[in-house]
C-alpha positions in Angstrom: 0.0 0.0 0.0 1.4 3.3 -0.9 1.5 5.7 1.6 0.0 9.5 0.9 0.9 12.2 3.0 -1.3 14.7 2.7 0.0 18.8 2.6 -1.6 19.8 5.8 1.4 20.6 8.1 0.9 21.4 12.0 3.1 23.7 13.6 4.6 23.6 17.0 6.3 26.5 18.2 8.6 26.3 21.5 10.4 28.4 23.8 13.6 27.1 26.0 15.6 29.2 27.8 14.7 32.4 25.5 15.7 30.0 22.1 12.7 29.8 20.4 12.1 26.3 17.6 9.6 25.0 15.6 8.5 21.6 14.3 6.5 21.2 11.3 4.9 17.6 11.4 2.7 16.2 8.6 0.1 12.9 8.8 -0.3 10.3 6.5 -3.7 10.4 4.4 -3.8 5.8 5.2 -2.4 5.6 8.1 -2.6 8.5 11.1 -0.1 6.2 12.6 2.5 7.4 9.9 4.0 11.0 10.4 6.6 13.1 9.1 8.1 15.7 11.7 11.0 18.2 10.7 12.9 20.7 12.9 13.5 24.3 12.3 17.3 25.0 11.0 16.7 28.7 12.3 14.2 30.9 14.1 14.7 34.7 13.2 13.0 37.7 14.8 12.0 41.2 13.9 10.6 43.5 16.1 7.5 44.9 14.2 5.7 47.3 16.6 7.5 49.6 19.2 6.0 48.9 23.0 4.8 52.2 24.1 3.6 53.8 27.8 0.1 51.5 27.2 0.4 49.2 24.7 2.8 46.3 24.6 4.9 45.9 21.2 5.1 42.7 19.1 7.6 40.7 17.5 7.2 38.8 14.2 9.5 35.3 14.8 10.8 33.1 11.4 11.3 29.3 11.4 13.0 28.1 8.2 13.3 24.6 7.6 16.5 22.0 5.6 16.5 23.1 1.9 15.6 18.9 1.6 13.0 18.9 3.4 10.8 20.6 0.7 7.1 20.2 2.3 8.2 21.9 5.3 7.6 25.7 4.7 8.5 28.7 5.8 6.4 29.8 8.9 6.2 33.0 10.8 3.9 34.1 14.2 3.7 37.2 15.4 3.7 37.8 19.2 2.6 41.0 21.6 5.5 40.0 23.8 7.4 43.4 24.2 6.8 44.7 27.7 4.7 48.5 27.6 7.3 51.2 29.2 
C-alpha cells in the first residue's frame, strides 16, 4: 500500500531558555499512525511594533526549515511580547 501524505502541516512552536524552535509535522492520508516531523534550521526575529507607555509591542518570529525537506515551509507568528514602558 502506498503511503499518501497529505499537505496539511501542524506547527509547533517552543520556547527554552529564550531559544525559540519549531517543528513542522505532517500525517499520512492511510495511516494517522504514519508522520513526518522536521525541525526548524533557524528561528529569526524582527521587532515589528514599538512597545509604548500603554500598549505592549510585538515581534514577528521566522522558522526556516532544511532546503531537503521541501514540504516543510516557511512559517512566521507574530507575538505582543514586548513589555509596555
Amino acid at each position: 500500500m502506498q503511503q499518501i501524505i497529505n499537505g496539511q502541516q501542524q506547527h509547533t512552536w517552543t520556547q527554552s531558555e529564550g531559544v525559540w524552535s519549531c517543528t513542522a509535522t505532517r500525517v499520512c492520508e492511510n495511516d494517522g499512525a504514519h508522520t513526518q516531523a522536521a525541525d526548524s534550521v533557524e528561528v529569526t526575529f524582527e521587532e515589528t511594533q514599538a512597545a509604548t507607555c500603554t500598549e505592549m509591542g510585538k515581534t514577528t518570529y521566522t522558522a526556516t526549515f532544511e532546503a531537503g525537506v521541501n514540504w516543510a515551509t516557511t512559517q512566521t507568528q507574530e507575538l505582543q511580547d514586548i513589555p509596555a514602558l
